[in-house]
C-alpha positions as MATLAB code, in Angstrom:
seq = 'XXXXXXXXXXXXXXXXXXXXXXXXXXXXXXXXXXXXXXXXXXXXXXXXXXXXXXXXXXXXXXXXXXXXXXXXXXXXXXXXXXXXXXXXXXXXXXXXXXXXXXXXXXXXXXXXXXXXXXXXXXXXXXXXXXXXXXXXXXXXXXXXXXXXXXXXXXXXXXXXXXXXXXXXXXXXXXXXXXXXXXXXXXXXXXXXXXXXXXXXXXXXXXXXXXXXXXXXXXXXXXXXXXXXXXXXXXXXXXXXXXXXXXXXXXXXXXXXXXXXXXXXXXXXXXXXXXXXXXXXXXXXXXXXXXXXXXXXXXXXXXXXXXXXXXXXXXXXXXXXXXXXXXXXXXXXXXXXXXXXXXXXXXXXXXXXXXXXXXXXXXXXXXXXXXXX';
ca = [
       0.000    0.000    0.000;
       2.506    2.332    0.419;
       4.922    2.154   -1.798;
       2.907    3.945   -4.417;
       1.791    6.915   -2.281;
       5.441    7.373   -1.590;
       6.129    7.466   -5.298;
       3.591   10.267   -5.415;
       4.746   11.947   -1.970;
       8.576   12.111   -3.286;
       7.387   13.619   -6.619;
       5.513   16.052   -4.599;
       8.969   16.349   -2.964;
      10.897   16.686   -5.687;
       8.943   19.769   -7.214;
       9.454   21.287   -3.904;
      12.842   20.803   -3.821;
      12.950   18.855   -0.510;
      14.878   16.275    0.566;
      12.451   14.784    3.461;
       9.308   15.175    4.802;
       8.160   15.151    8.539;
       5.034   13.522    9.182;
       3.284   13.708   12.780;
       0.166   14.616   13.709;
      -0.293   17.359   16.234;
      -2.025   15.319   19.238;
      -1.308   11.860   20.530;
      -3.980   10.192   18.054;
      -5.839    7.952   20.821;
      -8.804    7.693   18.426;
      -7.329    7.389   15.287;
      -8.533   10.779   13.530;
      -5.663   13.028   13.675;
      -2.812   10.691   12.551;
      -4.607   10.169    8.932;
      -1.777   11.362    6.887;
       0.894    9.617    8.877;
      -1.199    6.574    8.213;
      -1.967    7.139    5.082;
       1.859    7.199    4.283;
       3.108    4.734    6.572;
       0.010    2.265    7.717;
       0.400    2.911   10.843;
      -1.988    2.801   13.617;
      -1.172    3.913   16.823;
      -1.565    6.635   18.764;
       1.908    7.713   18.773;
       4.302    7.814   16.214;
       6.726    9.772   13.543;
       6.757    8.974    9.970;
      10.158   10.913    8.067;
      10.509   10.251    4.204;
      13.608   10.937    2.279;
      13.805   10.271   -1.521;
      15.248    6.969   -1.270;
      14.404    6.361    1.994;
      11.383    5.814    4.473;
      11.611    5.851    8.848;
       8.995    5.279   10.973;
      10.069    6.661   15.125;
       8.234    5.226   17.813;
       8.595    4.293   21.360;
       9.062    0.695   22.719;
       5.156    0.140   23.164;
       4.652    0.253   19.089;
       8.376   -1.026   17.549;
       6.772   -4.738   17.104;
       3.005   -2.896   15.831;
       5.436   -0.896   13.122;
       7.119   -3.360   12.022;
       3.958   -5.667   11.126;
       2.059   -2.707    9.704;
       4.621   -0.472    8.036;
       6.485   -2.409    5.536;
       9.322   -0.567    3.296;
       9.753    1.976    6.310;
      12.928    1.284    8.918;
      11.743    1.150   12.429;
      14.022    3.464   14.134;
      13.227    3.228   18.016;
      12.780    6.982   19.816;
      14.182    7.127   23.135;
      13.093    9.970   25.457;
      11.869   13.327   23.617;
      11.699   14.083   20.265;
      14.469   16.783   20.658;
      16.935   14.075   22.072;
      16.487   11.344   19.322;
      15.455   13.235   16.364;
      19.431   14.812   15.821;
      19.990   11.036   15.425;
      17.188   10.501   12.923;
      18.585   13.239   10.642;
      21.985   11.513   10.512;
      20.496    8.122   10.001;
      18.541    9.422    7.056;
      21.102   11.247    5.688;
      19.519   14.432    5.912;
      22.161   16.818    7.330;
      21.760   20.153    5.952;
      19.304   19.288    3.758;
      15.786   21.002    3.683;
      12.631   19.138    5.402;
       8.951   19.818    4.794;
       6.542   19.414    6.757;
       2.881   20.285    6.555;
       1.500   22.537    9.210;
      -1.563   21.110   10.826;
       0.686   17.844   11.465;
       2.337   19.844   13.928;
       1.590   21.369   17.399;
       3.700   24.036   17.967;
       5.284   22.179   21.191;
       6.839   19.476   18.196;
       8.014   22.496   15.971;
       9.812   23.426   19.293;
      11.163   20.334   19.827;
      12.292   20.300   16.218;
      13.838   23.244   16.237;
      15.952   22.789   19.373;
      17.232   19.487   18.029;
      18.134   21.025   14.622;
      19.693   23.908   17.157;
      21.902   20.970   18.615;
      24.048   19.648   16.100;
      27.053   21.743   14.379;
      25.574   24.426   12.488;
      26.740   22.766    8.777;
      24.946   19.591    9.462;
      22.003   21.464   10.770;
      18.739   20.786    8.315;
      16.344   23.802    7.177;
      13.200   23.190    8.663;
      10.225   24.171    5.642;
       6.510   24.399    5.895;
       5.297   23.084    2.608;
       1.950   23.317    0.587;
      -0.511   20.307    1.581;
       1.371   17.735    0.048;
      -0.035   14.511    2.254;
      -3.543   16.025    2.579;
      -3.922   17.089   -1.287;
      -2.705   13.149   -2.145;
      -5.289   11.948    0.168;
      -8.009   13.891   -1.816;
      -8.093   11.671   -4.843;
      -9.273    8.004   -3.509;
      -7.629    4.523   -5.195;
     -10.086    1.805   -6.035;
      -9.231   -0.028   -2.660;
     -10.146    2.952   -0.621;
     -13.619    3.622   -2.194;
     -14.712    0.131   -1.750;
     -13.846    0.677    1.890;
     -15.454    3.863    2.266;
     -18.505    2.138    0.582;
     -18.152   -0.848    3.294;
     -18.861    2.459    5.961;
     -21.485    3.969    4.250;
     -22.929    0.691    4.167;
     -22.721    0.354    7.721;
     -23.715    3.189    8.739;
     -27.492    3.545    6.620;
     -28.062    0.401    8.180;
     -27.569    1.881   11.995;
     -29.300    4.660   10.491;
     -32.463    2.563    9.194;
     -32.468    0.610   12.495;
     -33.128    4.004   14.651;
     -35.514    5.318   12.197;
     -37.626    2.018   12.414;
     -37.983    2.124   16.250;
     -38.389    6.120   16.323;
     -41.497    7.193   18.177;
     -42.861    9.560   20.616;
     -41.608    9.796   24.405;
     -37.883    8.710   23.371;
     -34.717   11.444   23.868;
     -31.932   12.688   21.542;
     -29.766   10.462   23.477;
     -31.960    6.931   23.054;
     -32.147    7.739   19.505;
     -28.705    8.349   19.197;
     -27.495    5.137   21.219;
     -29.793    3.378   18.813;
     -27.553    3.977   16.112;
     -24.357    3.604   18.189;
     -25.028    0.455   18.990;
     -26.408   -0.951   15.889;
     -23.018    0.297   14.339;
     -20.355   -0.780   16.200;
     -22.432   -4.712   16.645;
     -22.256   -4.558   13.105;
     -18.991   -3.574   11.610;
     -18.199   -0.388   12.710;
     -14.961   -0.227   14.927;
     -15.593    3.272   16.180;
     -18.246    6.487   15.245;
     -16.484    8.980   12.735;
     -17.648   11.575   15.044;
     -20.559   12.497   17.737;
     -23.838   10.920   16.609;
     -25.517   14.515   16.002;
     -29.717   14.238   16.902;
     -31.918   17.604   16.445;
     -35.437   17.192   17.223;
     -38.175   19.719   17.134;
     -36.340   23.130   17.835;
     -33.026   21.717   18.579;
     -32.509   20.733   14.264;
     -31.705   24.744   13.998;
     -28.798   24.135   14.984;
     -26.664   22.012   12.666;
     -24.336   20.428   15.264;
     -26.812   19.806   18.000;
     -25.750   17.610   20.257;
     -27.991   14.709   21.928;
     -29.990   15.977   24.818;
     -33.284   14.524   26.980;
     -35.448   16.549   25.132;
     -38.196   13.946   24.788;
     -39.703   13.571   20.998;
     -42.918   14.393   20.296;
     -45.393   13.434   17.497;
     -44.927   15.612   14.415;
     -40.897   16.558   15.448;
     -38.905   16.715   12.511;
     -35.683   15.130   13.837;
     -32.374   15.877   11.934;
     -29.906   12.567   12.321;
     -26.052   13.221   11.212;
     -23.742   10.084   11.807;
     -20.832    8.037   10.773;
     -19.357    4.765   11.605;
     -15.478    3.859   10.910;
     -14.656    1.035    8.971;
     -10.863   -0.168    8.471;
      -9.583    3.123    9.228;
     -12.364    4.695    6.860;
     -15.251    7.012    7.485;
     -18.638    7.438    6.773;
     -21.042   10.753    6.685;
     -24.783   10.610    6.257;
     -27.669   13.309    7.320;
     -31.175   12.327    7.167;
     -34.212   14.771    8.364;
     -37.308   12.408    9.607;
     -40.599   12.290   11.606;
     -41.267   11.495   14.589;
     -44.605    9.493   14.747;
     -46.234   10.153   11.687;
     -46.040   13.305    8.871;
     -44.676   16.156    9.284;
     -46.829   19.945    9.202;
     -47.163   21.996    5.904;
     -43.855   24.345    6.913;
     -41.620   20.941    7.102;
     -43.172   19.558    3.265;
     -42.424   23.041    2.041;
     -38.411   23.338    3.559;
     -38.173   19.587    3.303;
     -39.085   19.638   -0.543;
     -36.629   22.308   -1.142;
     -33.938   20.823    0.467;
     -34.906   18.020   -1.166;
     -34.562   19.353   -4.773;
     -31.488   21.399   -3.675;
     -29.199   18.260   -2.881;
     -30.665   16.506   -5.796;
     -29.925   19.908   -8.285;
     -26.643   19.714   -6.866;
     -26.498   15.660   -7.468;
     -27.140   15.566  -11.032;
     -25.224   18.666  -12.180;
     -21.974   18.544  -10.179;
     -19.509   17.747  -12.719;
     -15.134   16.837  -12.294;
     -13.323   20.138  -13.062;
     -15.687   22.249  -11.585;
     -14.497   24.146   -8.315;
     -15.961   23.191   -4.747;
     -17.401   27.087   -5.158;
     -18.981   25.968   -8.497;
     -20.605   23.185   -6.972;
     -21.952   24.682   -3.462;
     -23.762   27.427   -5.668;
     -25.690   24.799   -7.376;
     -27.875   24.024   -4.237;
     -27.643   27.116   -3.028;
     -28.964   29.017   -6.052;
     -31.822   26.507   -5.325;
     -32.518   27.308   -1.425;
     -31.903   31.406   -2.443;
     -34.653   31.141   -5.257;
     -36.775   29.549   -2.702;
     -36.492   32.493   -0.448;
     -34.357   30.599    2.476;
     -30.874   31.451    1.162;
     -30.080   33.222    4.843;
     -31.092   30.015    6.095;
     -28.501   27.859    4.648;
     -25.210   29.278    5.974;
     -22.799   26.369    5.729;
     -21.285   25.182    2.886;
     -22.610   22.285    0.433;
     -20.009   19.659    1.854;
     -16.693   17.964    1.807;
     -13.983   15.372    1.410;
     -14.219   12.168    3.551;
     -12.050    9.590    3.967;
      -9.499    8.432    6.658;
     -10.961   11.926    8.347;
     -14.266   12.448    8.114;
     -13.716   16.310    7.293;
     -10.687   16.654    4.596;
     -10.514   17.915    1.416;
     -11.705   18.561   -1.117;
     -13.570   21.690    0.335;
     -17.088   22.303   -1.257;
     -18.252   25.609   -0.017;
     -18.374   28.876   -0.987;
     -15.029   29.788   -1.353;
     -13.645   26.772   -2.136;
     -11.360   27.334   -5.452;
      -9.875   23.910   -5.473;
     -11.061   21.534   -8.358;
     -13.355   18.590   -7.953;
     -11.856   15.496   -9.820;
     -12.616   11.952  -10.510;
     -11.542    9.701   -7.439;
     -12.293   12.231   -4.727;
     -15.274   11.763   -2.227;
     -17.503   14.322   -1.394;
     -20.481   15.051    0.905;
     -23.524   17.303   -0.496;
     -25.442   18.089    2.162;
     -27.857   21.286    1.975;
     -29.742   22.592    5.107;
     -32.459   24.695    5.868;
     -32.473   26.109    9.758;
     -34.994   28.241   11.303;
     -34.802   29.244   14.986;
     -37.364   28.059   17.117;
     -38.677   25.519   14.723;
     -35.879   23.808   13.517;
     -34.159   22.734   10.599;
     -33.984   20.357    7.498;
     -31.001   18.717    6.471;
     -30.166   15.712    3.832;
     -26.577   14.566    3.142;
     -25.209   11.607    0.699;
     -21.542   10.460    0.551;
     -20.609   10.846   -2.987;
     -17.731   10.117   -5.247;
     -16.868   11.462   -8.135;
     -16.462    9.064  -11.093;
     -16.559    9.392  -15.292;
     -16.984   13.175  -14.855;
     -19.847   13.054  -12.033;
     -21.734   12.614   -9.039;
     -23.015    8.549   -7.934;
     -24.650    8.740   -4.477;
     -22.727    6.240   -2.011;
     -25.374    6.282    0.319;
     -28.692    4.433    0.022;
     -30.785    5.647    2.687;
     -33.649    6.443    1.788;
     -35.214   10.180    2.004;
     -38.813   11.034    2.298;
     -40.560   11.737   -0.760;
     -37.571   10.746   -2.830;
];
């Protein structure tokens, strides 16, 4: 698996005109979301852990807990054992890779700024002609991330699998009297008996008022008959996440105001769907649902943007918002998820993970929507 993306990474490199490339990731990665281009390069999974690439070489720095985990998961990469801090090793690492005074990228949110510390005060230690010249460099990790191989879309289809089932199983046993919280451990559950080794993020439940705001959080507001109820969840499979918004009812239909926002949400995401095309810009693309929900008279009312990349994070690029330049291409995986949210009554919102293939848009997820 790697040995490809490291062909891409060191041609990355190589128009860059560096001669290595720190990967870290800027928290200890106990959950296995902030590490993803560390183990995108390298394949590996732990929490803790420094990938360094040179162009004919590949290290992998860890601490004694994870040498026998990186040596099963990241073949082609020399296991070099970290002793202590990363400012009393990492003047060892540079030799062993042969980097002395050569230049090193790295990509900024990898980093905390406690590690740039550290990796300045062990460039700071050795004799000032060996020392290497630390770089921040364009998105070179993230951008390769961005455009999926065939392997990685049949696992990201494997989570959205997943996770319309746990999605399907709530909806059937919705009803009245039940929280935010039952609903979403309903899904929880379901997901992780079933495949999922983790949520790709806080199960997100916004009944009645609460589904105004987008990123309500589960509370013991108790559903009543006629609540529209806006459920946003992913499940984690292999590594790989899933994203999926459906807007429901809680014990029957729904009053006129939710058919009206509910069909025009509706048509927006579907608008947006069909006409999305590769080569247009995320900007291009959020403006074809939005043109929909402005036209409608709710364009205030729709203040996030259209979606974006998922993958080993469940937020990466591409970005598809409003001032997204960056171009949609064929490989990458995209969320289009339009909302409507009114305060005090609540909100609409329907999301599909997408990927973009022969020029457009196929809907990964099979959930099904009302009306639809």
């Amino acid at each position: 698996m790697s040995a490809p993306r490291l062909k891409r990474l060191r041609e990355k490199m190589e128009e860059h005109d560096l001669a290595g490339f720190f990967v870290d990731c800027p928290v200890e990665d106990i959950f296995r979301l902030s590490g993803a281009n560390r183990r995108y390069i390298s394949g590996f999974t732990g929490s803790k852990g420094t990938a360094l690439v040179t162009m004919t070489g590949a290290f992998i720095a860890v601490d004694f807990r994870y040498v026998e985990q990186a040596q099963s998961e990241c073949p082609g990469f020399n296991v070099f054992r970290a002793v202590g801090a990363l400012d009393a090793w990492f003047p060892d690492l540079i030799g062993e890779a042969g980097l002395a005074s050569k230049r090193i990228g790295f990509e900024a949110a990898d980093l905390s700024v406690a590690t740039l510390n550290s990796l300045r005060r062990a460039i700071d230690s050795l004799p000032e002609s060996d020392r290497p010249k630390l770089l921040q460099a364009p998105r070179l990790v993230t951008d390769l991330r961005a455009i999926k191989e065939p392997e990685e879309i049949e696992t990201l289809q494997r989570a959205v699998d997943v996770g319309d089932a746990a999605f399907q199983h709530a909806a059937d046993r919705l009803e009245p009297g039940m929280t935010e919280v039952q609903v979403a451990w309903e899904i929880e559950r379901y997901a992780r008996e079933n495949g999922a080794e983790a949520m790709s993020f806080p199960t997100i439940v916004g009944a009645g008022p609460n589904g105004a705001m987008p990123h309500a959080q589960p509370t013991d507001y108790t559903l009543k008959a006629g609540d529209p109820v806006v459920i946003d969840m992913g499940v984690i499979v292999d590594g790989y996440c899933s994203d999926l918004t459906r807007t429901i009812v809680c014990g029957g239909e729904g009053d006129e105001q939710f058919g009206k926002i509910y069909d025009i949400v509706l048509t927006a995401q579907l608008t947006a769907e069909e006409l999305i095309r590769a080569g247009m810009t995320g900007e291009e693309a959020h403006m074809l649902a939005h043109n929909v929900i402005t036209e409608a008279g709710y364009g205030e009312n729709f203040g996030h943007g259209l979606g974006h990349g998922v993958g080993l994070q469940v937020h990466e690029a591409p970005s598809v918002a409003r001032t997204a330049k960056n171009e949609l291409l064929d490989g990458m995986i995209i969320t289009v998820e339009p909302g409507i949210y009114i305060p005090g009554w609540g909100g609409v919102r329907i999301e599909d993970q997408c990927v973009i293939e022969d020029g457009k848009v196929r809907a990964m997820s099979q959930a099904p929507k009302l009306g639809a």
